[in-house]
DOFILO-284150 format. One line per 4 residues: number of its first residue (from 1); their letters; for each residue x, z, y negated of C-alpha. Coordinates in Angstrom, 1 decimal. Last residue first. Layout:
N
NUM = A = X:Z:Y ~ ...
# end
This chain:
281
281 = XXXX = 77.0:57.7:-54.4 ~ 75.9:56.7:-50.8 ~ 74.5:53.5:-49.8 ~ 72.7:53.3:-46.9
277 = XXXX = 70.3:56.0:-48.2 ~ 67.5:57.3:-46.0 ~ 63.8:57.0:-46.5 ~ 61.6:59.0:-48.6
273 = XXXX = 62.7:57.4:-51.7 ~ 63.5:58.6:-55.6 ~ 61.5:56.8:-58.1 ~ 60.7:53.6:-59.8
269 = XXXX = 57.8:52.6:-60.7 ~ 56.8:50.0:-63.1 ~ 53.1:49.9:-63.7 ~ 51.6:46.3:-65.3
265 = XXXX = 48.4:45.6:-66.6 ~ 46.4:42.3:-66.6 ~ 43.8:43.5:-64.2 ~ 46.4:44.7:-61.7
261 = XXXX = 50.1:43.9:-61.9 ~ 52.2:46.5:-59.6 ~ 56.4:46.5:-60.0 ~ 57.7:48.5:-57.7
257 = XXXX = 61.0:50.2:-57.2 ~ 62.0:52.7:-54.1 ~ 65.3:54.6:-54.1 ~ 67.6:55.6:-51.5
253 = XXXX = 70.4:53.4:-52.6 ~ 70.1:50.8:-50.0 ~ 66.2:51.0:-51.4 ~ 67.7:49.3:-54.9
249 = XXXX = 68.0:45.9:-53.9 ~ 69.7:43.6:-56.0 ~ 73.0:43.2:-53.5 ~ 70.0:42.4:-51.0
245 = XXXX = 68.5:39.6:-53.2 ~ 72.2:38.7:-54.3 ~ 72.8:38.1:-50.4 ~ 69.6:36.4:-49.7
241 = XXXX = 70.4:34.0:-52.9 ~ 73.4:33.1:-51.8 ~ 72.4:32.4:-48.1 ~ 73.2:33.8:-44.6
237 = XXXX = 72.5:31.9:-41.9 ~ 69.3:32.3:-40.3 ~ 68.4:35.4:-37.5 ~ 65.7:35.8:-39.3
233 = XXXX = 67.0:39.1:-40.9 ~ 70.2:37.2:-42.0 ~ 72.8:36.6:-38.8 ~ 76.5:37.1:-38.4
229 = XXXX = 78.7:34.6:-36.7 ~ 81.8:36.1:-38.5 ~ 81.7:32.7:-40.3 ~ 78.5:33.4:-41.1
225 = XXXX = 79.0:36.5:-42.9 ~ 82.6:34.8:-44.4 ~ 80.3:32.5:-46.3 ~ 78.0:34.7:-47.9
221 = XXXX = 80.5:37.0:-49.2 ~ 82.7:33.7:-50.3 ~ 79.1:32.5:-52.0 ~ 77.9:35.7:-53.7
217 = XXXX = 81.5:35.9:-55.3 ~ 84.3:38.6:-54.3 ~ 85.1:41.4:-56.8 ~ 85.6:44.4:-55.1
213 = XXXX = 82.2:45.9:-55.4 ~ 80.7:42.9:-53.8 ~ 82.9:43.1:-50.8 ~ 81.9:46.8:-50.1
209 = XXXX = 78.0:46.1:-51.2 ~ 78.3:43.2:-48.5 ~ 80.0:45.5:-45.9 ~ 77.6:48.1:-46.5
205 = XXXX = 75.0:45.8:-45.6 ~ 76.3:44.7:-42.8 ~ 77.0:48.0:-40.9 ~ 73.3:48.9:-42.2
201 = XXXX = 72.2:45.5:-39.5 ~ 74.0:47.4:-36.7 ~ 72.9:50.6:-37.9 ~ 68.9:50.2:-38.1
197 = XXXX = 68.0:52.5:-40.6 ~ 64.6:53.6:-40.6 ~ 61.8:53.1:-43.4 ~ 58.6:54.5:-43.8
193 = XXXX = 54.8:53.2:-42.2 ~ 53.9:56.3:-40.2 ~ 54.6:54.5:-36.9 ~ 58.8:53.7:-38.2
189 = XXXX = 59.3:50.0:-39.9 ~ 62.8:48.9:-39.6 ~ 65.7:49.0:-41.9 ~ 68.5:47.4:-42.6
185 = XXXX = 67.5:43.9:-44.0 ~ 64.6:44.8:-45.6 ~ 61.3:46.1:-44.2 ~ 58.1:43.7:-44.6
181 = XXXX = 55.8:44.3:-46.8 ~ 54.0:47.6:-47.6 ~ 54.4:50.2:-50.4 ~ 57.5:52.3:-48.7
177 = XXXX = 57.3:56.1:-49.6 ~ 58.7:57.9:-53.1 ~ 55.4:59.8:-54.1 ~ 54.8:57.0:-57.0
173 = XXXX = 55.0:54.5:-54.1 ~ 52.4:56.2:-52.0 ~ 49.7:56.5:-55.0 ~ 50.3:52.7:-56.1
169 = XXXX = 49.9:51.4:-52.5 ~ 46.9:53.4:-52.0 ~ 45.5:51.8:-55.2 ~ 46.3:48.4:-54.5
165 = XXXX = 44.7:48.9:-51.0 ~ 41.4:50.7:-52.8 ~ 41.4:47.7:-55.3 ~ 41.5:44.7:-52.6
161 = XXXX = 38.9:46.8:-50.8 ~ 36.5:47.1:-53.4 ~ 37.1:43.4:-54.6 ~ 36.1:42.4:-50.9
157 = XXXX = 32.9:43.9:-51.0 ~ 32.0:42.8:-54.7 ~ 33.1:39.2:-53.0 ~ 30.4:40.0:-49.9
153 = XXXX = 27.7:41.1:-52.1 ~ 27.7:38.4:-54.1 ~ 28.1:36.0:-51.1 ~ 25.1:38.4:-49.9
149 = XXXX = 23.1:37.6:-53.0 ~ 23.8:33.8:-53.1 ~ 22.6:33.5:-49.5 ~ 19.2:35.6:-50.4
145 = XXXX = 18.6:33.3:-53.0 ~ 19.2:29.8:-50.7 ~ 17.1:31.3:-48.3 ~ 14.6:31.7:-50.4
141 = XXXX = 14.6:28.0:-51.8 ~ 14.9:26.8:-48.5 ~ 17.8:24.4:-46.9 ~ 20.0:27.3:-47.0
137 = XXXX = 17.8:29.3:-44.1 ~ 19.0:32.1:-43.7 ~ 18.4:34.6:-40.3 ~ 22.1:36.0:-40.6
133 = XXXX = 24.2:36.3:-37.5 ~ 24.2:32.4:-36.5 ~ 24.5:31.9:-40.1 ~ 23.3:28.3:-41.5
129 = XXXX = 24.2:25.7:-43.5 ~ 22.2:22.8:-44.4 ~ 23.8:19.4:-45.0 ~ 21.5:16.6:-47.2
125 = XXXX = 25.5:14.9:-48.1 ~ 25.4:15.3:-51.7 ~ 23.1:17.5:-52.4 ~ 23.1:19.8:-49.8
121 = XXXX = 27.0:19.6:-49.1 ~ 27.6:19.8:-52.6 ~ 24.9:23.0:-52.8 ~ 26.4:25.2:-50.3
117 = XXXX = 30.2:24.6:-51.3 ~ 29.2:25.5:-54.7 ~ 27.4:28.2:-53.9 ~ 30.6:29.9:-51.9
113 = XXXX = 33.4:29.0:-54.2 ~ 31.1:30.4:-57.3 ~ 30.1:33.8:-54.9 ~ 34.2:33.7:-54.0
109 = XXXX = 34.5:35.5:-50.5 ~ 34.3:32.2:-49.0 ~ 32.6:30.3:-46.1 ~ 33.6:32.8:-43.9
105 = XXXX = 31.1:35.2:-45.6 ~ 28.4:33.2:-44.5 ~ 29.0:34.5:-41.4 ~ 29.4:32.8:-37.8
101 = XXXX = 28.9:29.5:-39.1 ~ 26.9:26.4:-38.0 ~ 26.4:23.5:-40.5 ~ 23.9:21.7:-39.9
97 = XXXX = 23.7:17.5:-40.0 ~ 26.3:16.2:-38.5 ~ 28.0:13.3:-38.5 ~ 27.1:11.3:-41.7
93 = XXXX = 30.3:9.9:-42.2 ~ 30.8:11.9:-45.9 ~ 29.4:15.1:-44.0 ~ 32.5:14.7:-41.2
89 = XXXX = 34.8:14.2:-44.3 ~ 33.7:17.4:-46.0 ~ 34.6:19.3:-42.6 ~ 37.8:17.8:-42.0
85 = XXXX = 38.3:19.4:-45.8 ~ 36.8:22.0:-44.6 ~ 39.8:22.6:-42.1 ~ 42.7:21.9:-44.5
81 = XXXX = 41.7:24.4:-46.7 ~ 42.1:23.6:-50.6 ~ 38.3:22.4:-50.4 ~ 37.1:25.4:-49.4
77 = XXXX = 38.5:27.3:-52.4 ~ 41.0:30.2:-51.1 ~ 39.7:33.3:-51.7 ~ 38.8:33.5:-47.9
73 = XXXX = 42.6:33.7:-46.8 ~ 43.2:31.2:-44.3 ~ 43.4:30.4:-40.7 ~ 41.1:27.7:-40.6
69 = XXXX = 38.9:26.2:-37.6 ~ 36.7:23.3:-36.9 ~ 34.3:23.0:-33.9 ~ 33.4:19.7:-33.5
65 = XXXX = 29.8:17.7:-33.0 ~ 27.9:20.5:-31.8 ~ 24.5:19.3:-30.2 ~ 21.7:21.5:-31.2
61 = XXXX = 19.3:23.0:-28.8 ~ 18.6:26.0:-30.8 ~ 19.8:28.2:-27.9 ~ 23.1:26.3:-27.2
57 = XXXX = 23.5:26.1:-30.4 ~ 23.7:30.0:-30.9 ~ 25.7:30.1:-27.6 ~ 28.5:27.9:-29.5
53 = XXXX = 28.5:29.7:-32.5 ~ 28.7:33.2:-31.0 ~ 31.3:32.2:-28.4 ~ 33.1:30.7:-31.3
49 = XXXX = 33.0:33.5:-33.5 ~ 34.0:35.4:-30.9 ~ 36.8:33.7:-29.9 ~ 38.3:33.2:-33.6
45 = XXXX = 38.5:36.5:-34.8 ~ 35.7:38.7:-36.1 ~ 36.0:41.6:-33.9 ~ 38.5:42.7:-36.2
41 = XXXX = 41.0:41.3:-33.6 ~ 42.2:37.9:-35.3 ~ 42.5:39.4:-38.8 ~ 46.0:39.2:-39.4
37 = XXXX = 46.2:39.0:-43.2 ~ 46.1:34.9:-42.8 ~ 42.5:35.1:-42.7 ~ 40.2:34.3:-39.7
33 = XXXX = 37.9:31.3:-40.3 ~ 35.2:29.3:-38.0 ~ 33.2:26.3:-38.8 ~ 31.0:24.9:-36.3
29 = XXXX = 29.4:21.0:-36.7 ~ 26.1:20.1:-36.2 ~ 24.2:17.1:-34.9 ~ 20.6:18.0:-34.3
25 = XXXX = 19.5:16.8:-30.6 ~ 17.2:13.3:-31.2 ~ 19.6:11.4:-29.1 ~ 19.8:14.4:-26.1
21 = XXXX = 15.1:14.1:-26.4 ~ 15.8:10.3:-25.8 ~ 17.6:11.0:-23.1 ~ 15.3:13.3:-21.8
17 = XXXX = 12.1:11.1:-22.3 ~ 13.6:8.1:-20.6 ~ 12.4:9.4:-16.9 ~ 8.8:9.6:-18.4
13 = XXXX = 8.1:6.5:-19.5 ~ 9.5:5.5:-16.6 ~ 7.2:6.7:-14.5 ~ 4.3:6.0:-16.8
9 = XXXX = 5.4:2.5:-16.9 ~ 5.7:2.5:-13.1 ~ 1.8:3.6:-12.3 ~ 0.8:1.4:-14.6
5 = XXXX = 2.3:-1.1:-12.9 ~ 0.1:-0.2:-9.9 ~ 0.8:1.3:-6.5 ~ 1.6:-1.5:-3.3
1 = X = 0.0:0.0:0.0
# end
């Protein structure tokens, strides 16, 4: 018995329904970001926002186009990142149509940087962003109100912690401790944050005070260093300007020296350190 044609249309009809539904899948592209301050285990880093991202799509039924990353500082404009600018180019071929992030604080912590971003790809390119951890819907005028509020909230955020580290800084330098950064040629970081002497590399640096204080240039001190096979704090050769830097450097002498600039105003201090001396009177 031979079934109708009808029969076949509807068949096939209905095989071609889910590819057509995979073509009609929103195209969207992912955009994570960690800062270059070391936050890849904040529980923010990379993997989870990608896990987040990707099961977020996976729910929506969206079709992620790329997952784009940068590891940069959030006050940086998006457009000086070398990941939205992949971004912005995707938008300019039409790829995608949503974009996925994991906060709309890794967009920027800058409210202008952050709108702006929001409303060129809108505009220009009819792109809506969204937050797989923040029901907003840019694309709405309420959502687009509640996203300027947190991005408002979020740089207010960030200038309070940007002050309290200055601050603590400040405080621990005026008391005669090590303000952060890495430890000079010398030294080495103890667990409480201060300065220990590392002898081998102290051996050096008396040697280049010793040779400096009898009269021999920057470049013959430099020089004979690495013709002694002796290695900078990278393990580079020695160069002028990293032995004046560490000729220059008051901690050798047991004492610490900042100079802070906040808000336009500057605080010199200069005090006796915590740490020891490598230099001696």
């Amino acid at each position: 018995m031979q079934g109708s044609d009808r029969v076949k249309r509807l068949r096939k009809r209905a095989a071609a329904k889910p590819a057509a539904k995979d073509v009609l899948k929103p195209r969207v592209v992912a955009y994570l970001r960690v800062s270059t301050e070391g936050q890849f285990s904040d529980g923010h880093g990379l993997d989870v926002q990608e896990r987040a991202v990707r099961a977020f799509a996976l729910s929506q039924g969206h079709q992620i186009v790329e997952v784009i990353t940068d590891c940069v500082s959030g006050a940086t404009p998006p457009g000086e990142r070398e990941g939205f600018r992949r971004v912005l180019d995707l938008a300019g071929e039409g790829a995608f149509t949503i974009l996925l992030l994991y906060k709309f604080d890794r967009l920027a912590r800058n409210v202008l940087h952050a709108v702006t971003s929001v409303h060129e790809l809108r505009d220009r390119h009819g792109i809506v962003i969204r937050s797989v951890t923040e029901p907003i819907d840019t694309a709405t005028p309420m959502g687009e109100m509640i996203f300027t509020v947190l991005a408002s909230m979020a740089a207010q955020e960030r200038q309070v912690i940007t002050e309290r580290t200055f601050g603590g800084r400040r405080e621990k330098a005026t008391k005669g401790g090590f303000a952060g950064g890495a430890a000079p040629y010398g030294y080495q970081r103890d667990k409480d944050g201060g300065l220990l002497v590392v002898e081998h590399e102290a051996a050096v640096v008396r040697r280049i005070f010793s040779e400096r204080a009898e009269g021999r240039t920057l470049q013959a001190i430099a020089a004979g260093l690495n013709a002694d096979g002796l290695r900078s704090k990278r393990g580079g050769l020695w160069q002028v300007s990293s032995v004046a830097y560490l000729a220059d450097n008051p901690k050798y002498r047991g004492v610490v020296e900042y100079l802070f600039t906040w808000n336009g105003a500057d605080t010199h201090v200069l005090r006796e350190g915590q740490h020891m001396p490598i230099i001696l009177p």
